[in-house]
N, C-alpha and C positions, 0 to 999 in steps of 0.2 A: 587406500582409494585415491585417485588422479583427483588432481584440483576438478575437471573436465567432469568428472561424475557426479562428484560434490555440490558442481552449481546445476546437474541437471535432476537432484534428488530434489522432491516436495514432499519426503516423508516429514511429520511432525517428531520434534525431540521430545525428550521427557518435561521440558520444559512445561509445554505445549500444557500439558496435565498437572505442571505442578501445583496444588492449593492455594499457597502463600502467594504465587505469582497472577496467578488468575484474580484471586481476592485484588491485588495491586492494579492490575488492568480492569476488573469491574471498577475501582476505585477512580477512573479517569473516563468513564461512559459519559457522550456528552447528554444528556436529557432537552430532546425534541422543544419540550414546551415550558423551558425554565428562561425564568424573564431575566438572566444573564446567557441568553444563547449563546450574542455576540461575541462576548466576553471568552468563552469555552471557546469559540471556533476559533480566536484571533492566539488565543494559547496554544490549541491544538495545531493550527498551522505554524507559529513557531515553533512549536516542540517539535516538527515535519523537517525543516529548517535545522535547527541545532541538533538535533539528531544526527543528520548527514553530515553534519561538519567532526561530530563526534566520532561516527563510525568511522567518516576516512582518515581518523589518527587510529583509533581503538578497535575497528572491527565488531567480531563480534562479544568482546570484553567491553563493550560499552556498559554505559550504567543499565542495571535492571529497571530502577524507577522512569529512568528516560525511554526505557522500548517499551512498555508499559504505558505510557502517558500517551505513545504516538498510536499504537493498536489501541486503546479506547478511545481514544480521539476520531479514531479514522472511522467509530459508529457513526460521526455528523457526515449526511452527504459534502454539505459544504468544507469539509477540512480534506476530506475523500478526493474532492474536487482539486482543491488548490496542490493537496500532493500528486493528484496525477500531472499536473506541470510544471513539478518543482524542479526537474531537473534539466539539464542541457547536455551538448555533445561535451562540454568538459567535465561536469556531471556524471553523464551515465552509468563508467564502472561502480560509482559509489555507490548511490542508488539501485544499479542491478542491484550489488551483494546488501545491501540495506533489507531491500522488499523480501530478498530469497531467504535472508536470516528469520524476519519477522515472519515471512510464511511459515517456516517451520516453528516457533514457538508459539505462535498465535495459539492461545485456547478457542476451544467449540463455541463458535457465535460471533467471533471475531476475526475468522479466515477470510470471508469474502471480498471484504473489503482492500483488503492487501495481496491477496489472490489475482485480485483483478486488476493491482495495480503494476504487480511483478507479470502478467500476463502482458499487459501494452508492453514493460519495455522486453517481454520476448518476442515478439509482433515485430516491435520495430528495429528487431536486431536479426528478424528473417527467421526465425526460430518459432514459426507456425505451431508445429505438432507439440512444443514445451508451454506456447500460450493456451492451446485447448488443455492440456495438463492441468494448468495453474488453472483455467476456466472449472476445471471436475471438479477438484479442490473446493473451488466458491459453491459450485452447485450444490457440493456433499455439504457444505454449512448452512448454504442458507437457498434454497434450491430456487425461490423466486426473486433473487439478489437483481434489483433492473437493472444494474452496471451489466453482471453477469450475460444476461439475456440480450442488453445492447450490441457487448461487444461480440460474443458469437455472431450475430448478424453482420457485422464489422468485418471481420475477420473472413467468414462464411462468405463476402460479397469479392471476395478479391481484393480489396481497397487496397492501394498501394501505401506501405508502411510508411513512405516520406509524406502522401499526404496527408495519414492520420496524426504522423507526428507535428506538422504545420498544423493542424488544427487544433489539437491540443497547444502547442504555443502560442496560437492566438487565442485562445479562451481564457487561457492565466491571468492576461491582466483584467478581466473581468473578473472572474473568482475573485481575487486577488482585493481588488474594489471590495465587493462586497461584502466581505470579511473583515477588512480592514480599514472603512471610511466608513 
C-alpha cells in the first residue's frame, strides 16, 4: 500500500481493541471533578508536547505509555483545546501523522477527541472530504461530541481554512494561560 493510502486510511488497528492498552489509556482519563484538575491538564498538555517531539524521531514506534497518556488526556476539553493549537507550519507534517496514528489506535470512547483533532489539520490542508471522514469517526464514538458538531458547522459554512487556522493560533495563547498559570 502507497504512503498516499496509508495517510488517508482511519480504519482502527488491532491496537485500538487491544485490553492491556486500553486498560493503559483508561489509566490516564483526566476526571472532570478531581481537585487536581489542573495538575492533569498541565500533564496532559505536556504529554501533547513531548509526544510530538517523540513521534518526529520515533514515529509510530513511539512509546506505548506516551500515546496512551496523550489519548486519555485528550478526555479533558482543556488539553483537547491546547492540542488543537499545538502545532504550526513547521509542525504540521508531524502532527498530521501524530493524530492519524492515534486515530487509528484510539480505543472506543477515546476517538472523538483526536478525530476531530486530525479532522482540522485535514481542513486546513484543503482535504474537505478526509476531515468529514475523520468527523464520522468522532460521531460513531461519541455521536454528541460538541467539538464534532462545531466543526461540521465549520466546515459545512465554507470557512476558509487559513482563517480557521488564524483563529485557532490565536486561541493557544489563551488555552495555554489557563492551563498553565
Amino acid at each position: 500500500m502507497s504512503t498516499e493510502k496509508q495517510a488517508l486510511s482511519l480504519i482502527p488497528t488491532t491496537t485500538a481493541s487491544d485490553g492491556a492498552f486500553i486498560s493503559l489509556v483508561n489509566s490516564f482519563t483526566v476526571i472532570e471533578d478531581s481537585p487536581d484538575i489542573n495538575e492533569y491538564q498541565r500533564e496532559g498538555a505536556t504529554a501533547v508536547i513531548d509526544l510530538a517531539g517523540e513521534f518526529e524521531k520515533f514515529g509510530e514506534s513511539s512509546t506505548p505509555q506516551n500515546i496512551a497518556r496523550v489519548l486519555g488526556s485528550l478526555s479533558d476539553i482543556q488539553v483537547r483545546d491546547f492540542a488543537l493549537g499545538s502545532h504550526n507550519a513547521e509542525s504540521f507534517q508531524v502532527y498530521w501523522a501524530m493524530w492519524h496514528y492515534l486515530l487509528q489506535v484510539a480505543p472506543v470512547g477515546y476517538v472523538a477527541p483526536v478525530a476531530c483533532l486530525f479532522a482540522t489539520l485535514a481542513y486546513e490542508k484543503g482535504d474537505t472530504q478526509l476531515a468529514y471522514r475523520a468527523l464520522n469517526r468522532a460521531t460513531e464514538d461519541q455521536p454528541a461530541y460538541s467539538l464534532t458538531i462545531l466543526l461540521r458547522r465549520v466546515f459545512g459554512s465554507g470557512w476558509p481554512a487559513g482563517a480557521f487556522a488564524a483563529m485557532r493560533t490565536e486561541l493557544h495563547p489563551k488555552v495555554t494561560a489557563g492551563i498553565f498559570e
